[in-house]
N, C-alpha and C positions, 0 to 999 in steps of 0.2 A: 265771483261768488266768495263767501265769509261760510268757510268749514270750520266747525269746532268740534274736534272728536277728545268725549269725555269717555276716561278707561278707565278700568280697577272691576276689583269685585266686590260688590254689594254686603256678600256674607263673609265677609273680614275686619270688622270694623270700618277704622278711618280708610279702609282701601276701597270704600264705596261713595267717596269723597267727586268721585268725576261723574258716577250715574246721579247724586243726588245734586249736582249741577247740572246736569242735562236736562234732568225732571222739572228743575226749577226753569230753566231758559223754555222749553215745552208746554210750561204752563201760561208761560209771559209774552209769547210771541208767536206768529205765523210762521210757518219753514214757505219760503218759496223758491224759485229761480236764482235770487242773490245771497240767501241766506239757509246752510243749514246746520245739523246738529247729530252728530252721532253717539251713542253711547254702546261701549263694547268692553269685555273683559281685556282683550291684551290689544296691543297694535300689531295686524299681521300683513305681510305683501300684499294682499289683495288689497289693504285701502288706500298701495300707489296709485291708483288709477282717481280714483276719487278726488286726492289728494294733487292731481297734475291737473285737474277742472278748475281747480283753487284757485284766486287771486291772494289771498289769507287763507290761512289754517292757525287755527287756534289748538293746543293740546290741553287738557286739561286734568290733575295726577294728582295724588299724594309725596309728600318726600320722606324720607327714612332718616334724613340728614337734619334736616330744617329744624327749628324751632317750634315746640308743639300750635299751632294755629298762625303762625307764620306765613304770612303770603309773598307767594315770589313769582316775580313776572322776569321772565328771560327768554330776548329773541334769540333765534335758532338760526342756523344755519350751517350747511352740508360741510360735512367733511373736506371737499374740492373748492369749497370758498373760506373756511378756514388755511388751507393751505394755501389756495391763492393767496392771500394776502398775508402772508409766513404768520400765520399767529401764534400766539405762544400756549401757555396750557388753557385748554379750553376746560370750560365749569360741567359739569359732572352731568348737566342735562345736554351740553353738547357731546359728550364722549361716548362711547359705542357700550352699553351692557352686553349688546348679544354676543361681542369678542371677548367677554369675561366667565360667560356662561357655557353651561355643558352644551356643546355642537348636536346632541340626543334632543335638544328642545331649541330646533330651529326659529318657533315663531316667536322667540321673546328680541325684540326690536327694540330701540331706542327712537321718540320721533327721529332724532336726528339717523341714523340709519333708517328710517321711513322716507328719510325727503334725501338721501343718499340714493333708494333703489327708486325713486321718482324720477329722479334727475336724469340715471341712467338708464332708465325705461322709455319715458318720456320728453326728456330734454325740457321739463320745466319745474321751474324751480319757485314757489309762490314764497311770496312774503311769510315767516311762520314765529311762532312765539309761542312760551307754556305757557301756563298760571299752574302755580304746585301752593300748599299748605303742609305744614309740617302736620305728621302725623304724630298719635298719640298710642295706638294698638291696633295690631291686625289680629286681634282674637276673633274665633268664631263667633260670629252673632252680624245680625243688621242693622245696631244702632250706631252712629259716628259719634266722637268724645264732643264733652261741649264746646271747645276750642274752636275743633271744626267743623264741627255746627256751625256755629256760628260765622264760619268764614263761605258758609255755601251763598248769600245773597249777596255776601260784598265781592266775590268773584264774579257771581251770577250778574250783577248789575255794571259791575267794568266790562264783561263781556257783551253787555246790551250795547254800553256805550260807545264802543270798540264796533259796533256792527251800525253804529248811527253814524258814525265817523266813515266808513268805508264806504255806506252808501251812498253820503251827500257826496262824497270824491269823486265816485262814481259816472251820479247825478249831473256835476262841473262837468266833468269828461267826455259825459253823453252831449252835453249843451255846447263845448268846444269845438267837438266835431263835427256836430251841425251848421254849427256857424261860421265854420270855414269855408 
């Protein structure tokens, strides 16, 4: 299965950057058995479980860092597979926010601390990747700047494509095993 969980909040400006991706991939496509779509304000423990069903997980975020309408794709991976493989400084959507944050607001996650208490919950670890756009304002309100506006369908359509890709893989894989 191809999980895309789009987060932020809606009434922050550009921090509503992941539900009006979700709303877009919702309008474009069927959710079924291989393929679905979540949109939530923060990432919390409970969508490990979700998240060990995954063959892909997709995340989908605003950056505070990036370039305003900036698109950035960066695969993910656990804290225990970084070290497996002694890596060096990992980029800022691999590193942990929630050990920078006050311990009084446990549910603020990093994915990668998401596919951390996956792995340790679950013992599985899916393939995982973000799509982030730089942001421009997290003022009150619901509209997103034009920048990233404008970056909701050209994410929106990598993630379509990204889920055609995974199926025909799938699909091979279904026809392999048969044919053994």
């Amino acid at each position: 299965m191809f999980l895309i969980i789009c987060y932020g909040n809606a009434l922050r400006g550009d921090d509503g950057f992941g539900p009006a991706v979700a709303a877009y991939l919702k309008d474009r496509c069927v959710e079924d058995g291989q393929f679905s779509v979540m949109c939530v304000p923060q990432l919390l423990p409970e969508h490990a479980e979700c998240i060990a069903r995954a063959k892909t997980v997709a995340f989908v975020d605003v950056s505070a860092t990036s370039e305003v309408g900036e698109i950035n794709f960066v695969p993910l991976h656990s804290h225990k597979h970084i070290a497996g493989q002694q890596a060096g400084i990992a980029d800022s959507h691999n590193s942990s926010r929630s050990s920078q944050s006050n311990p009084s607001f446990p549910h603020h996650l990093s994915p990668v601390d998401l596919l951390d208490l996956t792995e340790s919950l679950y013992l599985e670890l899916p393939d995982a990747f973000i799509y982030s756009v730089g942001a421009e304002s997290f003022a009150l309100g619901d509209n997103l700047s034009p920048l990233v506006a404008a970056a909701v369908p050209r994410v929106g359509e990598q993630l379509l494509s990204k889920r055609h890709e995974i199926l025909m893989i799938a699909q091979q894989n279904l026809c392999q095993d048969y044919a053994v």
